[in-house]
Each structure stands twice: as structure tokens, then as C-alpha cells.
N, C-alpha and C positions, 0 to 999 in steps of 0.2 A: 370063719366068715367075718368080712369088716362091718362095722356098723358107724353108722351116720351118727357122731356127735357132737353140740353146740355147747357151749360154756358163755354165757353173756355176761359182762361185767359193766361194772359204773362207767369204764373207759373206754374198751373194749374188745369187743368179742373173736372166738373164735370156732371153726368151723374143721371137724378133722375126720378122717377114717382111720377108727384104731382097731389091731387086729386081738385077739385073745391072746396074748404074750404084752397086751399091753403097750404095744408100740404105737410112734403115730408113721402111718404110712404116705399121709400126706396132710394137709392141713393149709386153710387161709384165716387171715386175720383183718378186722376190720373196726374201723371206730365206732363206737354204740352210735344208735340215733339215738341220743339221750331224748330228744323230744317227740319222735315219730315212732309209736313201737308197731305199726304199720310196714315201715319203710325196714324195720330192723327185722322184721319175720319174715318179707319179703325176701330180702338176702338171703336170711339162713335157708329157706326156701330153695331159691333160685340156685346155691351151691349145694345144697344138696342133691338137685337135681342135677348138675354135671357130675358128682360123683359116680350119681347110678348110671348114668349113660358113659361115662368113659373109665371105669374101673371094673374088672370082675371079681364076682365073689363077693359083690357087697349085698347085704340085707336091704330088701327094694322097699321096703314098709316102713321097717323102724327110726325113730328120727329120737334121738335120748337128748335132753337138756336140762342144762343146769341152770339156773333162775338165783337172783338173789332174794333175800326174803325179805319180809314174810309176804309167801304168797298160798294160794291155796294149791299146793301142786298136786290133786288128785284130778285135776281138770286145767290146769294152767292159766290160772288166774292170779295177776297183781294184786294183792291189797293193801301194800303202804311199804315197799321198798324206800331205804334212806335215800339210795345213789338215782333213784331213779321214779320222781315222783310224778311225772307226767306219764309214767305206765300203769296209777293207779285203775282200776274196776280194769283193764283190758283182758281179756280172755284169749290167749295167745292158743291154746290146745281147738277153740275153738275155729280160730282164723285159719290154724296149719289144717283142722280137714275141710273148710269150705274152699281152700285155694289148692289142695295139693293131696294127692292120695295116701301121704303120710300119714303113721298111727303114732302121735306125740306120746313120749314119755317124759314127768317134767319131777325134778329133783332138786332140794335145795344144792346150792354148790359146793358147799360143809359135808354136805354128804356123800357128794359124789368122790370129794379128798377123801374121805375114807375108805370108801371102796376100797382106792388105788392101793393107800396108804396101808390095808391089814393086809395084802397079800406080801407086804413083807415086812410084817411083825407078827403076823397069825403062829409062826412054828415058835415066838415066845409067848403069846397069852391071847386070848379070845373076846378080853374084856377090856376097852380103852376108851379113850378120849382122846379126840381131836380138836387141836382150838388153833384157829388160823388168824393172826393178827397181821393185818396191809394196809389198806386203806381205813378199812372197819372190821370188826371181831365178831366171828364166828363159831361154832362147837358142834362135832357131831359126835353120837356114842354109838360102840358095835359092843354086844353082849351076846357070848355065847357064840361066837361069829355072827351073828346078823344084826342089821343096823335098825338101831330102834329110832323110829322118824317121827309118828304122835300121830293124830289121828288126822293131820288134814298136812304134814309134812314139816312144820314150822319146830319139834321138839329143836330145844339147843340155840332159840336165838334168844343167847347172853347178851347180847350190845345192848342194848336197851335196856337191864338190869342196873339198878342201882348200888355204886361200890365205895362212892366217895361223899359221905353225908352233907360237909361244908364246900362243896364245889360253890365255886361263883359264874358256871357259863352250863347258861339254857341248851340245852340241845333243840334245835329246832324241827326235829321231827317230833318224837318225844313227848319235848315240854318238858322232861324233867332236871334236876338239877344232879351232875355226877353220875351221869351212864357209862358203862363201861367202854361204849367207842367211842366217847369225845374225853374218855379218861388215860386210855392207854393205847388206842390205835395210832396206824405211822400216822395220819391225818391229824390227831391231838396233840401228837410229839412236836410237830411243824407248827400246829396254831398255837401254842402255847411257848414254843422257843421265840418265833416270830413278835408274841407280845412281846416278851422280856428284851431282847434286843431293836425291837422299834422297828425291822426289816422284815421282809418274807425270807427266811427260811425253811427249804425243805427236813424232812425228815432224817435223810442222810449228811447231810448237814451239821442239825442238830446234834447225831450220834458221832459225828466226826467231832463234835465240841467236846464232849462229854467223854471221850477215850482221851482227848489230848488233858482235857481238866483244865482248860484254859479260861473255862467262865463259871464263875461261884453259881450263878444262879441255875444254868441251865443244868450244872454236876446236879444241883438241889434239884431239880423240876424231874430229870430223868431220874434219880433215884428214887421217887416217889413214883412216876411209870412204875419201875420195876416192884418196887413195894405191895404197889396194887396188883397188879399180876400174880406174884407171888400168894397175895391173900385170896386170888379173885381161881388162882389151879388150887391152892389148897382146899377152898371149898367146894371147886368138883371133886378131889379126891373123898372128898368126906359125902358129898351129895351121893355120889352114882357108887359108890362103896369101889372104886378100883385102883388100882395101883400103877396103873401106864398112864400120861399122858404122850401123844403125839404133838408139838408142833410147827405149824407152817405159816407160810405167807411171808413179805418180803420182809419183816420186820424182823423177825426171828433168825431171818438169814446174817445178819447183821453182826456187830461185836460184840453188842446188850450179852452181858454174862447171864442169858436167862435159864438155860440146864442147872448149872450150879448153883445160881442164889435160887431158884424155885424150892430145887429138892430139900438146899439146906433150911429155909425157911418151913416148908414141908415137916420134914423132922422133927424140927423142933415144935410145932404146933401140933400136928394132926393127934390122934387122941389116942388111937389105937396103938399097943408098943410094939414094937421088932416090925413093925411093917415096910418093907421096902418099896419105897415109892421112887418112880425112873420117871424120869423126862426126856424124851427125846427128841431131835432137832431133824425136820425133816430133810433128805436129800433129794424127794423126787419134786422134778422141773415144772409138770404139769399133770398134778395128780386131779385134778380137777375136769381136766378131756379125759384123761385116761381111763378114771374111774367110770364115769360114763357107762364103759362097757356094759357096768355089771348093773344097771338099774331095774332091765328088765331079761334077767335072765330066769 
């Protein structure tokens, strides 16, 4: 059976039918209404409903979505997303059944990468961690195969965790000083290259400086990225007691040696001896519809 899933993001969203094999069989994309989340459930709405009417075999009820956090998603509700603050108190599970016969499932979108992500790491281990760094930094963990989410779906959101004592820049969500996504997300990479240079630089930019080694300070600024990172996986390996991490997002698609400096960083600190600690760098494109599938199986 296909089933109707949404993935909404800071930028924007998309809308697909994916089948049990995990595939997308068709899919649209669209720009967030960063400021109307009315006009944004509306759409996913309205495409959902051509799905059912012009596809067979799809699931006529279920509508699976993936939400950035933190939100309360045992009911779909906003409560202080970074990328999208004008969706604060809105009750999205509540809008989709007063306008539509849909029965919302709503899931952070860390979690829903996971999903995708263990159905092809499960035949090596049952116990991981996912951490997705692009815009902002995410984490999801699957123990035993199944995904541990917390009691209102929020478990694993690191960004907002403190990892850099002497930072000099406020996060303006926050308030605090040295979060982990205004410390090593692609969005920090860019704001922090861009000071140093006096220009807006993007993030791949930035990483294109820093492979060439053409600029002293940015080599300095991304290796302290990478530093934190390195300290910021070492401490989940030590937190959640496992030995995989997974990860994704665009940033890690990148040249950043972060497989290698993680693990060896890894090694040399973690406490426990002969423990083999793996990293690995995700390949799948959109594990985040994909995963979808399996929220409300």
C-alpha cells in the first residue's frame, strides 16, 4: 500500500507517496509558508487529496509528517521551532481533522531519517545514532530496533545543547551562548566564514576554502567545526552506550573529513578500551519522506 507523506522544512516542503520497498512513487515540492502555517497545511492538504483520487492503492486515511522541533508531536503541535517561529502554539493534527478526513501522524524529522536510515544498517547492529547536520543539527536513536522518541517526541534535540563555553554569538532562539547549531551547523559554517571575510559566504563556499587551504583563518574556524563535532559524537557514544553513529544532512555530504577525524578523535578519548566505534556517512537522498512509511506501522 502507498501511503501519504509530508516532510516540512525551514525552506521547503515536500509531499510524496512512498511504497514499502521505500521508494518515492511520485512526489511535489513546495516553498514553506514560513509565515502562514494555515496556508502550509492547506497544501499538504489539498495534494494529498489528489493523491487519493488519482493514484490506487494508496492509504485513504493516513497522512505521516515530519515536523521540525521541538514540537509536541503526540498531537501536532508547534512549540518553539528555530526555522519556523511564526508556527509557534499552532495545532497542525488539529487543523488536518477539522478541514480533512485525514488521521495525522506527526514525527520529529530526525526520526523519521532514522527509520529510513536502520533498514539498511539493522543486518549490522540494532543500536545507533543518527545526527543530521544542514541547516541545524539534529539526533535520533533506535535501540533494540525501535526508535526511542521521549515522552512527547522531542528526545535528541542536541542543537540547542551547550558545547562551546567561550562562544561570542547569542543564538537568538535560545539565548544561549555556544549551541551546538549556531556552533557547527552548515548555517554557522557560512555565518562565521562570512564574519571573517567581511562578505556573505555560503557554506559550500566556506568548505571549498578550507579544502583549498587558501585562508588561515577560515582552515582555523572549520577545524574547530570539526573539533566540536568530534567531541559533541564522542559524547553520544558515551551518553546512549553505542557504537554506530549514522550521519546525514548536506553538510556531511561534503569533503569535511568527518568519518575519519570523528572515529580517530573517538578512540583516543572514549573510556571504554577495544571498543569499536564506526561512523558512517549517509547515502540515502531522502531518508526523511522515506522513512515516513514506518511511523505508524
Amino acid at each position: 500500500m502507498l501511503k501519504i507523506c509530508a516532510d516540512i522544512g525551514g525552506t521547503k516542503t515536500i509531499v510524496g507517496l512512498i511504497n514499502d520497498q521505500l521508494e518515492i512513487i511520485e512526489s511535489r515540492k513546495f516553498e514553506t509558508f514560513k509565515e502562514d502555517p494555515i496556508q502550509e497545511f492547506t497544501e499538504i492538504i489539498n495534494i494529498a487529496k489528489y493523491y487519493t483520487n488519482h493514484f490506487e492503492n494508496v492509504d485513504q486515511i493516513s497522512l505521516n509528517i515530519a515536523m521540525p522541533g521541538p514540537c509536541d508531536y503526540t498531537q501536532g503541535l508547534f512549540l518553539n521551532p528555530p526555522n519556523l517561529q511564526t508556527y509557534n502554539g499552532f495545532n497542525a493534527g488539529e487543523y488536518i481533522e477539522n478541514q480533512s478526513t485525514f488521521e495525522p501522524y506527526f514525527v520529529n524529522d530526525t526520526d523519521a531519517a532514522i527509520l529510513a536510515e536502520y533498514q539498511y544498517i539493522k543486518h549490522q547492529t540494532e543500536n545507533f545514532i543518527y545526527l543530521t547536520i544542514s541547516t541545524g543539527v539534529g539526533m535520533a536513536f533506535v535501540r533494540k530496533g525501535e526508535l526511542i522518541s521521549g515522552v512527547d517526541g522531542n528526545l535528541g534535540e542536541v542543537g540547542h545543547t551547550i558545547i562551546k563555553n567561550d562562544s561570542d554569538y547569542q543564538c537568538p532562539v535560545c539565548k544561549q551562548y555556544g549551541c551546538v547549531e549556531n556552533e557547527i551547523s552548515g548555517l554557522a559554517i557560512s555565518r562565521k566564514a562570512s564574519a571573517i571575510l567581511n562578505r556573505q559566504v555560503s557554506t559550500k563556499e566556506a568548505i571549498e576554502i578550507y579544502v583549498k587551504g587558501s585562508q588561515s583563518e577560515v582552515t582555523a574556524m572549520i577545524e574547530e567545526v570539526l573539533t566540536l563535532t568530534q567531541q559533541l559524537c564522542t559524547n553520544l557514544f558515551s551518553i546512549f552506550n553505542v557504537n554506530d553513529i549514522v550521519l546525514g544532512g548536506g553538510v556531511t555530504q561534503s569533503a569535511l573529513p568527518y568519518k575519519t577525524s570523528i572515529e580517530a578523535y573517538a578512540e583516543q578519548h572514549y573510556l571504554i578500551p577495544n571498543s569499536t566505534l564506526k561512523v558512517k556517512i549517509s547515502d540515502l537522498d531522502a531518508n526523511v519522506l522515506t522513512g515516513l512509511y514506518y511511523i505508524n506501522e
